[in-house]
C-alpha positions in Angstrom: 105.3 66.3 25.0 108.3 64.4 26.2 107.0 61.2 28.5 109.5 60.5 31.2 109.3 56.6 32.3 109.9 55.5 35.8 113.5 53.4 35.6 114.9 51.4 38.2 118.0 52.7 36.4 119.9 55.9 37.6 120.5 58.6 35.5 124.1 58.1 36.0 124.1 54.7 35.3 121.9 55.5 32.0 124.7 57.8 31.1 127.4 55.2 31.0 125.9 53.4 28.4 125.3 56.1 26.3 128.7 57.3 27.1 130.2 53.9 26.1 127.7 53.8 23.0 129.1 57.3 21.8 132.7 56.3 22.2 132.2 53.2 19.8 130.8 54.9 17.1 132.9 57.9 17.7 136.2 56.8 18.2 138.1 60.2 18.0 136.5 61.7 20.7 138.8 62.7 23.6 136.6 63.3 26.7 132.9 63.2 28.0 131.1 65.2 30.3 128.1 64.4 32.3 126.3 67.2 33.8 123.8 65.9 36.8 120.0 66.8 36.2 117.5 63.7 37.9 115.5 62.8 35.1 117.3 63.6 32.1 120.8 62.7 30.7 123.3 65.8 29.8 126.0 64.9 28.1 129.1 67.0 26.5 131.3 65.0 23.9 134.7 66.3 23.2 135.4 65.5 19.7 138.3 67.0 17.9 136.6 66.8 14.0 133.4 68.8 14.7 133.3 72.0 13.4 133.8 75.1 15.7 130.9 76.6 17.8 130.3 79.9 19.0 128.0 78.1 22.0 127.0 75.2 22.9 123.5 74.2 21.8 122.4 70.7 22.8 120.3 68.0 20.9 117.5 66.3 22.6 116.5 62.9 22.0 113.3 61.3 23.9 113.8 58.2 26.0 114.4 54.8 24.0 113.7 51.7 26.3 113.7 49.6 23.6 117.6 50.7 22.7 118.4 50.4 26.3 118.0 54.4 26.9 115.9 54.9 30.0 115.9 58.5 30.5 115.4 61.5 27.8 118.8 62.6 27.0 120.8 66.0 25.6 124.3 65.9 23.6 126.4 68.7 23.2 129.4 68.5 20.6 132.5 70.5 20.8 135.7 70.3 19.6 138.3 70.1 22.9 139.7 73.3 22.8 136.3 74.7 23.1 135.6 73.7 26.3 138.0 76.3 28.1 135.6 79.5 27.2 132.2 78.1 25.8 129.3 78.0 29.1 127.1 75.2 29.1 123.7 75.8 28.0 122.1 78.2 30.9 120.1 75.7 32.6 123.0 73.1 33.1 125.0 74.8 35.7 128.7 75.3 35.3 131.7 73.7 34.1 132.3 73.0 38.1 129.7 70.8 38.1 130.1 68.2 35.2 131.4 64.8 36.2 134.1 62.9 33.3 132.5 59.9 32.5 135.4 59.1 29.8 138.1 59.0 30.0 137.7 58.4 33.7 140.1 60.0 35.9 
C-alpha cells in the first residue's frame, strides 16, 4: 500500500527536482518528459545508452520526503529514437499530452 502525503508542493514542481536530480547523475540523457497525473510523478527519460525496448514499462518508486521527493513517482527509460513509435504505458495518455521538462523549449 503506497501512502500518498499531502504536499504544499505541486506535482510539477516535484518533477523538476527529480528531473534536475536525473540529469546530474545521468549526464547523457537528451530529453525528459513529464506526463501530468495529480498525485503522482510520470516521468520519461530519453537516454541514448539504454538498451532497446519493445514498450515502455515504468518503475515506481514510493514518495521520499526525507530526499526531497514529495509525491510517489514512475520512470520510464528509452533510448531517443524510441520515442517516435513506443505508446506510453496505457494509463498515461498520449504522447500529445507530455510536457518537456529538459531540455526546456
Amino acid at each position: 500500500m503506497t501512502v500518498v502525503q499531502k504536499s504544499t508542493e505541486s506535482v510539477r514542481d516535484a518533477a523538476w527536482k527529480l528531473a534536475d536530480y536525473n540529469m546530474q547523475v545521468s549526464p547523457d540523457l537528451t530529453g525528459i518528459y513529464l506526463f501530468p497525473a495529480e498525485n503522482i510523478i510520470r516521468l520519461v527519460l530519453l537516454d541514448p545508452v539504454t538498451i532497446p525496448s519493445e514498450e515502455m514499462v515504468p518503475y515506481y518508486f514510493n514518495a521520499y520526503p526525507q530526499g526531497g521527493v514529495s509525491y510517489p513517482s514512475a520512470i520510464v527509460v528509452i533510448r531517443p529514437e524510441e520515442k517516435a513509435f513506443l505508446p506510453p504505458p496505457p494509463d498515461w495518455g498520449g504522447w500529445e499530452t507530455a510536457i518537456q521538462l529538459w531540455p526546456s523549449e
